[in-house]
C-alpha positions as CSV (number, residue, x, y, z in Angstrom):
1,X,4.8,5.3,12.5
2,X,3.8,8.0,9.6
3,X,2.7,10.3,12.5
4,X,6.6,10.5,13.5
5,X,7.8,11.4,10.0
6,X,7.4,15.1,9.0
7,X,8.5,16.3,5.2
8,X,9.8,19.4,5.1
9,X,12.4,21.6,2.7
10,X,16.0,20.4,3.3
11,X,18.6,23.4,3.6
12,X,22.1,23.7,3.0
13,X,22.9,22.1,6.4
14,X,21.5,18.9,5.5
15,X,23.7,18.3,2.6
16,X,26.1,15.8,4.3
17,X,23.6,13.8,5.9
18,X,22.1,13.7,2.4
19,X,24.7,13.2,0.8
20,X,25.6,10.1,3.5
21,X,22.2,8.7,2.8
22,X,22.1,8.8,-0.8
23,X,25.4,6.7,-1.3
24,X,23.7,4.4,1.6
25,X,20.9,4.3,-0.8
26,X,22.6,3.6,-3.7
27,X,24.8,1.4,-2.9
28,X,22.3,-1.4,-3.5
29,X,21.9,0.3,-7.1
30,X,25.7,-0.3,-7.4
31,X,25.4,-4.0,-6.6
32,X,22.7,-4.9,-8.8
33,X,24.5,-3.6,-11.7
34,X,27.7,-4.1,-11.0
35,X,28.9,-0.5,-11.1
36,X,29.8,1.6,-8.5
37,X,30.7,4.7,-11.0
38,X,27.0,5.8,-10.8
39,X,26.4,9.5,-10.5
40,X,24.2,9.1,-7.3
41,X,27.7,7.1,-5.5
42,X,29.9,9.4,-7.2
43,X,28.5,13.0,-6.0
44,X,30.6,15.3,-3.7
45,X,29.2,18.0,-1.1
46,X,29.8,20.1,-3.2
47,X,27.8,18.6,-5.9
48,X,25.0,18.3,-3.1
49,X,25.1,21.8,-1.9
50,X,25.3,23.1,-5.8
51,X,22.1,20.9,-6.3
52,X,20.1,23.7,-3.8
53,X,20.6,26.3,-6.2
54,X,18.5,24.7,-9.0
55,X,16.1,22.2,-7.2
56,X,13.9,22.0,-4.0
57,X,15.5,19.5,-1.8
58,X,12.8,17.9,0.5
59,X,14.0,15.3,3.6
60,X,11.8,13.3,5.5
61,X,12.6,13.3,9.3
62,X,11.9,10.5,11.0
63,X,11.8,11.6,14.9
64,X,14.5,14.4,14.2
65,X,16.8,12.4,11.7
66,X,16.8,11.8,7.8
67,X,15.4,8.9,6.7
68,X,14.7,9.9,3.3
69,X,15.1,12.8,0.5
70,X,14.1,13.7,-2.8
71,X,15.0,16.6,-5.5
72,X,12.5,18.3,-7.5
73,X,12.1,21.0,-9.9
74,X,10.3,22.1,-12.8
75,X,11.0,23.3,-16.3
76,X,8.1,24.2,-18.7
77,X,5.8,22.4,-17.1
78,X,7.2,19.2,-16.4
79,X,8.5,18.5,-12.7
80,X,11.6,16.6,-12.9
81,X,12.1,14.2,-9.2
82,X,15.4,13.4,-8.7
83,X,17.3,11.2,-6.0
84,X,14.6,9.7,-4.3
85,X,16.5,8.2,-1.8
86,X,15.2,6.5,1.9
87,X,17.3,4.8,4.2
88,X,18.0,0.8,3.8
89,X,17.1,0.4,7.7
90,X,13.7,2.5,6.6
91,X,12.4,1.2,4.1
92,X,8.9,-0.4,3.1
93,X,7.5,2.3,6.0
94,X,5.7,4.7,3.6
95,X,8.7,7.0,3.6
96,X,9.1,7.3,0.1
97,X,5.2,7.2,-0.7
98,X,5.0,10.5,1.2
99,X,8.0,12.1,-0.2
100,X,6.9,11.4,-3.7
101,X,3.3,13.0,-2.7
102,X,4.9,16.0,-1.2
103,X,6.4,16.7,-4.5
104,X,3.4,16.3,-6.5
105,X,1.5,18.2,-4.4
106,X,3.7,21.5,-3.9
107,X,4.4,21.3,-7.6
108,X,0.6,20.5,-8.8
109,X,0.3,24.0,-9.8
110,X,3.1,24.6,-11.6
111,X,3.5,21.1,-13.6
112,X,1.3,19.3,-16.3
113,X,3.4,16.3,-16.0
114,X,6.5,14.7,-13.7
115,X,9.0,13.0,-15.0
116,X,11.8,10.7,-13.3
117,X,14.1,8.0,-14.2
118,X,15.1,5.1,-12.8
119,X,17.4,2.2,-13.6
120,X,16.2,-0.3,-16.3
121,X,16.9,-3.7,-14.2
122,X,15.7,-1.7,-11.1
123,X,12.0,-3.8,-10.7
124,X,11.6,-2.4,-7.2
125,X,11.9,1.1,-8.0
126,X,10.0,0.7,-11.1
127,X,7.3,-1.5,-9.4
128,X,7.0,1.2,-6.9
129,X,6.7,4.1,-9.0
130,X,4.2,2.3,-11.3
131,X,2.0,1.6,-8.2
132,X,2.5,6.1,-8.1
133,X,0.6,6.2,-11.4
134,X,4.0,6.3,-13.3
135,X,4.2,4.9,-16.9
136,X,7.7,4.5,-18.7
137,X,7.7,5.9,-21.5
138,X,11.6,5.8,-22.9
139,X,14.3,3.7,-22.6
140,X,17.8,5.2,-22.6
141,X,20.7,2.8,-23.0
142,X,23.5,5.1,-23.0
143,X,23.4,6.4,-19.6
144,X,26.2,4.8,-16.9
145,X,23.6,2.1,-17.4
146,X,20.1,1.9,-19.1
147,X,17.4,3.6,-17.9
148,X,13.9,4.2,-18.1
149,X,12.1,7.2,-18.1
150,X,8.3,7.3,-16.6
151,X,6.2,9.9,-16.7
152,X,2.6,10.8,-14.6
153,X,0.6,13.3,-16.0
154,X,-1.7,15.3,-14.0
155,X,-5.4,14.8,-14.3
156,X,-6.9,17.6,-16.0
């Protein structure tokens, strides 16, 4: 299955099959906490397509369709992943896994340390990105709903 998925930079045209997946995505977020106002549900194609001009956008194509996307970028030496998003019908296939190590390893010259966050009820996610080698290290209670920050720093 892994040999069918290729990770590559997203461009501009992507954005409304990104955008499609991420409220697919999401929407599980939504139900688990009860709120569908979260900024991942909430974003426009305009947000999307604004989002190119400040982070690396990477999709995974599974046989010539998205299954799964992430944002990245970096700010004094801390890559920040954002939006980590893989189909419902596609998870639990590696999908994720690879998009997560695609951003380490483009950014491992230009990062000490990644940070993301994650939602604080959110055990899969945070299971799952433990399992990456991230540790939380925060807990934020006044976002749309509480959060936890984890962090991976790059062996020196």
């Amino acid at each position: 299955m892994n040999n069918s998925i290729v990770i590559k930079y997203s461009t501009l045209t992507d954005a409304e099959e990104i955008l499609r997946l991420q409220k697919s995505a999401f929407f599980e977020q939504g139900l688990l906490y009860n709120n569908f106002n979260l900024p991942p549900l909430l974003e426009t194609i305009d947000d999307i397509q604004n989002a190119f001009s400040n982070n690396s956008i990477f999709k995974a194509e599974l046989n010539n369709v998205i299954a799964g996307s992430v944002r990245a970028a970096v700010t004094d030496r801390t890559c920040y992943i954002s939006r980590l998003v893989v189909d419902p019908e596609q998870q639990n296939r590696g999908i994720g896994k690879m998009l997560m190590a695609h951003v380490e390893s483009i950014f491992q010259n230009q990062a000490e340390r990644f940070e993301l966050f994650t939602g604080q009820k959110s055990e899969k996610n945070i299971t799952f990105y433990r399992k990456s080698g991230y540790e939380i290290f925060k807990i934020d209670s006044n976002y749309t709903v509480p959060v936890v920050y984890m962090e991976k720093w790059k062996i020196r």
